[in-house]
C-alpha positions as CSV (number, residue, x, y, z in Angstrom):
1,X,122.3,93.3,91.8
2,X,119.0,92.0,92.5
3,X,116.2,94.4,93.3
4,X,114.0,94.3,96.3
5,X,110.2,94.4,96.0
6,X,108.1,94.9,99.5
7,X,104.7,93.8,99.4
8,X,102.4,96.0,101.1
9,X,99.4,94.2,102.3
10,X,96.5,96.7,102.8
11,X,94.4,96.2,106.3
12,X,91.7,95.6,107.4
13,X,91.7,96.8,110.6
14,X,93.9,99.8,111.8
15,X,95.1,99.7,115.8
16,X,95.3,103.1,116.4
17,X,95.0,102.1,120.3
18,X,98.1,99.8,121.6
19,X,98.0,99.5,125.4
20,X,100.5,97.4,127.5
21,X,99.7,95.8,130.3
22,X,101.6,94.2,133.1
23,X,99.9,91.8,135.2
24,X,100.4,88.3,137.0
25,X,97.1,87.2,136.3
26,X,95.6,84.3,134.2
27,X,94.4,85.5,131.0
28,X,90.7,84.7,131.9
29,X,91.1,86.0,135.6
30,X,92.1,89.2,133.3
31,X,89.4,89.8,131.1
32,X,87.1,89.3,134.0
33,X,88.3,92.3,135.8
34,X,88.4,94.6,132.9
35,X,85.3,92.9,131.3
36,X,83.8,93.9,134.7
37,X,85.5,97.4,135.2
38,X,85.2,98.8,131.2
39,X,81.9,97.4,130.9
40,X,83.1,94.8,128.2
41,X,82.9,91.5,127.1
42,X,85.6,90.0,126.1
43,X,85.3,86.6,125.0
44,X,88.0,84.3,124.3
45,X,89.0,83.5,120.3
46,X,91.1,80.7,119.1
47,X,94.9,80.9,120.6
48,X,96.8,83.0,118.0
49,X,99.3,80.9,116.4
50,X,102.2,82.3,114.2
51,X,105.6,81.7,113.1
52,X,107.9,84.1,114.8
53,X,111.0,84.8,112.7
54,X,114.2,83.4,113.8
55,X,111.9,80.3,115.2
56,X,111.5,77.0,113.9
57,X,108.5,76.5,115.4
58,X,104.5,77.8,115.8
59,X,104.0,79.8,119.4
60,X,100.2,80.0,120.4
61,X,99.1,82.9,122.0
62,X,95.7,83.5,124.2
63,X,93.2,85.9,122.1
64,X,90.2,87.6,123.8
65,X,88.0,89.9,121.4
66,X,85.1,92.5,122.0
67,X,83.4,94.3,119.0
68,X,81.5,97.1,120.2
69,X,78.9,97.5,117.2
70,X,77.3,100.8,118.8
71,X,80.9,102.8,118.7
72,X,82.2,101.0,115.9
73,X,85.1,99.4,118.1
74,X,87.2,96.2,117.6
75,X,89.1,95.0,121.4
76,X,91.1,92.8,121.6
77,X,93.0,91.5,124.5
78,X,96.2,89.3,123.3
79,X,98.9,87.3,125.7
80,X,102.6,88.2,124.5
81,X,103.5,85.2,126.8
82,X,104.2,81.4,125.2
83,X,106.5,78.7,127.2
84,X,109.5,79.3,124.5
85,X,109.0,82.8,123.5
86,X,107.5,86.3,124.1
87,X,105.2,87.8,120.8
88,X,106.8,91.0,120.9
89,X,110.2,90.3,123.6
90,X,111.0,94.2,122.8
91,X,108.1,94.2,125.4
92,X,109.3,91.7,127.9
93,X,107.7,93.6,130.8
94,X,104.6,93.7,129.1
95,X,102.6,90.3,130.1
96,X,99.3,91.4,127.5
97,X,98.8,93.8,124.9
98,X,94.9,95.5,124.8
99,X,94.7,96.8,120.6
100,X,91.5,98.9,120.1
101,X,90.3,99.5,116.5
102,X,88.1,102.4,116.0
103,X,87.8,105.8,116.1
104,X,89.2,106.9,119.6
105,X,90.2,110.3,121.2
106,X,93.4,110.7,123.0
107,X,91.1,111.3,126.0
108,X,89.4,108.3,125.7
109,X,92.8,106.2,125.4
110,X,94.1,108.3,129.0
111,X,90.8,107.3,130.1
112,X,90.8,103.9,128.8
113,X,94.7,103.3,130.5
114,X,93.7,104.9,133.9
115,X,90.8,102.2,133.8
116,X,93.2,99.7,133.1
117,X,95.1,100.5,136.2
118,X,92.4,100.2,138.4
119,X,91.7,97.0,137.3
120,X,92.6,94.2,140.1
121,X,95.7,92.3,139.6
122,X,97.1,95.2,137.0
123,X,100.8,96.4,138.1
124,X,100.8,98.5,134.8
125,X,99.1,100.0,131.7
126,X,100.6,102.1,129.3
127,X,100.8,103.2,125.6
128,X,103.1,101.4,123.8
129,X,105.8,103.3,121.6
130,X,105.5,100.5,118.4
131,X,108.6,102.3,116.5
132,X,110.3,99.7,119.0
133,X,108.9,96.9,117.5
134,X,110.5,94.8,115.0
135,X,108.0,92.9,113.5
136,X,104.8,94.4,114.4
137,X,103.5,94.3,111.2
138,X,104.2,90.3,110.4
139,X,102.2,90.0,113.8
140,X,98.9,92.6,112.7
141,X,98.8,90.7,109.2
142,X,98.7,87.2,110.5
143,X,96.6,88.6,113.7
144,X,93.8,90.0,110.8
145,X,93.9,86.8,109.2
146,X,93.5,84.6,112.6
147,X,90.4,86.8,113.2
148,X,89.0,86.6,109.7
149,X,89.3,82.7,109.6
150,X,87.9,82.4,113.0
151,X,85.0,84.9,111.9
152,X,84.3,82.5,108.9
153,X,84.3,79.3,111.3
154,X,81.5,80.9,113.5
């Protein structure tokens, strides 16, 4: 019987913060509001392109990122939206997905969801429960990656 061998990749970047967000809004109508209610400023990254499995095909996805240097704080505001197929369809009501790296209370995440919800065109924020998704780690890899290769291209 052959044996199995997982390969753990360590990484880089831990998401200890993973917020849903449903909203009919444009990505960049978006990241206005909350750049302008959370004080931030998000700025748009290359479209976050991966291979989901089952697919055939590359899906892009719209990537918005914030690093708050002071705080020590990675944002980053990611569509789970593409013509064909959803990032993450155990999510399907959730239209974006707002990951936070850092060190973060749970009082600052209520905080940080109640802000979400007051942001215009938000129907709803919430903490995710990832134990739902299937292949969230395939998606943070290749997620760390897109960021590092963007990183080294600015």
């Amino acid at each position: 019987m052959a044996k199995k061998h997982n390969l753990e990749i360590p990484r880089e970047h831990e998401w200890p913060v993973f917020v849903g967000i449903a909203c009919r809004s444009r990505d960049y109508q978006l990241c206005f509001h909350i750049n302008k209610k959370l004080d931030l400023h998000l700025k748009k990254l290359p479209d976050f392109t991966i291979l989901l499995p089952g697919k055939t095909e590359t899906s892009c996805y719209s990537l918005y990122r914030h690093q708050d240097l002071s705080r020590r704080l990675d944002y980053l505001l990611l569509s789970n939206h593409h013509p064909d197929s959803k990032l993450m369809p155990e999510f399907k009501q959730t239209d974006y997905f707002l990951l936070v790296s850092g060190e973060t209370t749970a009082n600052e995440t209520e905080h940080l969801i109640r802000m979400l919800r007051d942001v215009p065109g938000v129907l709803l924020a919430y903490y995710l429960d990832l134990s739902k998704s299937k292949h969230l780690d395939l998606i943070l890899a290749d997620l760390e990656i897109h960021i590092l290769e963007t990183e080294k291209k600015g």
